[in-house]
C-alpha positions as CSV (number, residue, x, y, z in Angstrom):
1,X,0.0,0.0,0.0
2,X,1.3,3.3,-0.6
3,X,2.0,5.9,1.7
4,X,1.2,9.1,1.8
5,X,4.4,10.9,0.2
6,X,3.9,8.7,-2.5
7,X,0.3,8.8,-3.3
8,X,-0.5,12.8,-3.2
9,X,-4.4,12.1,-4.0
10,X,-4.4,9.8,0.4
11,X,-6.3,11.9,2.6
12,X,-5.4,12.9,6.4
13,X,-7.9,12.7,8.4
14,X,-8.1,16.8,9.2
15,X,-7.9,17.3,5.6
16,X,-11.0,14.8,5.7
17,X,-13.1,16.3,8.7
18,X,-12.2,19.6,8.2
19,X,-15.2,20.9,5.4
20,X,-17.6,18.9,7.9
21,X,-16.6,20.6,11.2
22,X,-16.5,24.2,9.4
23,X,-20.2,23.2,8.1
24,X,-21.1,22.0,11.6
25,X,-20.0,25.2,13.3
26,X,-21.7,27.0,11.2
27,X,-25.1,25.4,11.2
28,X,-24.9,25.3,14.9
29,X,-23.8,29.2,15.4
30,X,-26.8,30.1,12.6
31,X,-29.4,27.8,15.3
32,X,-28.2,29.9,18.2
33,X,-29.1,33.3,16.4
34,X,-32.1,31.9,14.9
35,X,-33.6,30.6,18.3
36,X,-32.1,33.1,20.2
37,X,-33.8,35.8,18.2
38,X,-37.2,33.6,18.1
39,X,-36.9,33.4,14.2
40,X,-39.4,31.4,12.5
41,X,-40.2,27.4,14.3
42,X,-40.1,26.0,11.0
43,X,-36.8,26.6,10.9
44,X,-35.8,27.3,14.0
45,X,-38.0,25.1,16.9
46,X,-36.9,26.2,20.1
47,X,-38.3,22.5,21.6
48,X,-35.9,19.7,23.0
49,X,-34.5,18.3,20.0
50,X,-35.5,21.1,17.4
51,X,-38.8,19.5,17.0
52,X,-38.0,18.3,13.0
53,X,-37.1,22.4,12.0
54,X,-35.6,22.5,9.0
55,X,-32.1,24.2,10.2
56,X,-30.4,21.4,12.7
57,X,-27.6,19.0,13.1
58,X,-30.0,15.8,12.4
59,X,-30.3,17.2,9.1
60,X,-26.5,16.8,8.6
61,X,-25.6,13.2,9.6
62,X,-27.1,11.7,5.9
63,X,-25.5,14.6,3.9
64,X,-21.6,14.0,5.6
65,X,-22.5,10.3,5.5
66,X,-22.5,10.7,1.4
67,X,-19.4,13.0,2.0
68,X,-17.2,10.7,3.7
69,X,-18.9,7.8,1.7
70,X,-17.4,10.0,-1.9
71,X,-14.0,10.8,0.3
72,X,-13.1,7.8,0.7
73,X,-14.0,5.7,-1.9
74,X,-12.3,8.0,-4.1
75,X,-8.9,7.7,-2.1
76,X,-9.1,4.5,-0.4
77,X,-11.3,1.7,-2.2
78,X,-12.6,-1.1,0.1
79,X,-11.0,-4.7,-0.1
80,X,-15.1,-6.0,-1.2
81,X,-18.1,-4.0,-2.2
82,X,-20.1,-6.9,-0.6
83,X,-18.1,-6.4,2.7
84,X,-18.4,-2.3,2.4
85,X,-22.3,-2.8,1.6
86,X,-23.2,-5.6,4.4
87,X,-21.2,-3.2,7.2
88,X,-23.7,-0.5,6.1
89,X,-26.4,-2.6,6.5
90,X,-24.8,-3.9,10.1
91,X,-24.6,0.0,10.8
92,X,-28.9,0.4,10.0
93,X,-29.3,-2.8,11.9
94,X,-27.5,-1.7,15.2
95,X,-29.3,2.2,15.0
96,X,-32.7,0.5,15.2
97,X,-31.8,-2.0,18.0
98,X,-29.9,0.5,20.0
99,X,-33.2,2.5,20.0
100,X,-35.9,2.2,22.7
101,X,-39.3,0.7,21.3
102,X,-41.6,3.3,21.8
103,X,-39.3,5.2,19.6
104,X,-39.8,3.2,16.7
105,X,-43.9,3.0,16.7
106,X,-44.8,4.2,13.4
């Protein structure tokens, strides 16, 4: 495997983070304002959680899922797509039974 001074496209991992955190800081200052200045609860819900507004963190976790997702297969390719697709699938798996049951009644 190469190392990286010999593969210039390898990623560190604050080169990988850092458009994520920056994005995250952001988002997080703009919620403050927003709530603090009792801006719209669509976008701003000042409940426990943010009550499903449209400007919050839960919002984030798909989008820089697809990020490092892109990243990574770009620079570092997994050994099996069937190994890289069944840990996603482990990763689904384990959310849902982590959670308590009356969370997951539809």
């Amino acid at each position: 495997m190469a190392n990286a001074e010999t593969n210039p496209r390898r990623l560190s991992t604050a080169h990988l983070i850092l458009v994520p955190a920056i994005i995250s800081l952001a988002v997080t200052s703009l919620r403050l304002v927003g709530e603090l200045q009792h801006w719209s609860k669509t976008y701003f819900n000042t409940e426990v959680g943010g009550g499903g507004a449209i400007v919050g963190m839960t919002w984030l976790a798909p989008i820089f899922g697809i990020y490092f997702t892109i990243r990574l297969a770009v620079n570092e390719r997994p050994c099996s797509a069937l190994r890289a697709i069944a840990f996603g699938i482990l990763g689904v798996f384990v959310i849902f039974a982590s959670a308590p049951a009356e969370r997951l009644a539809f």
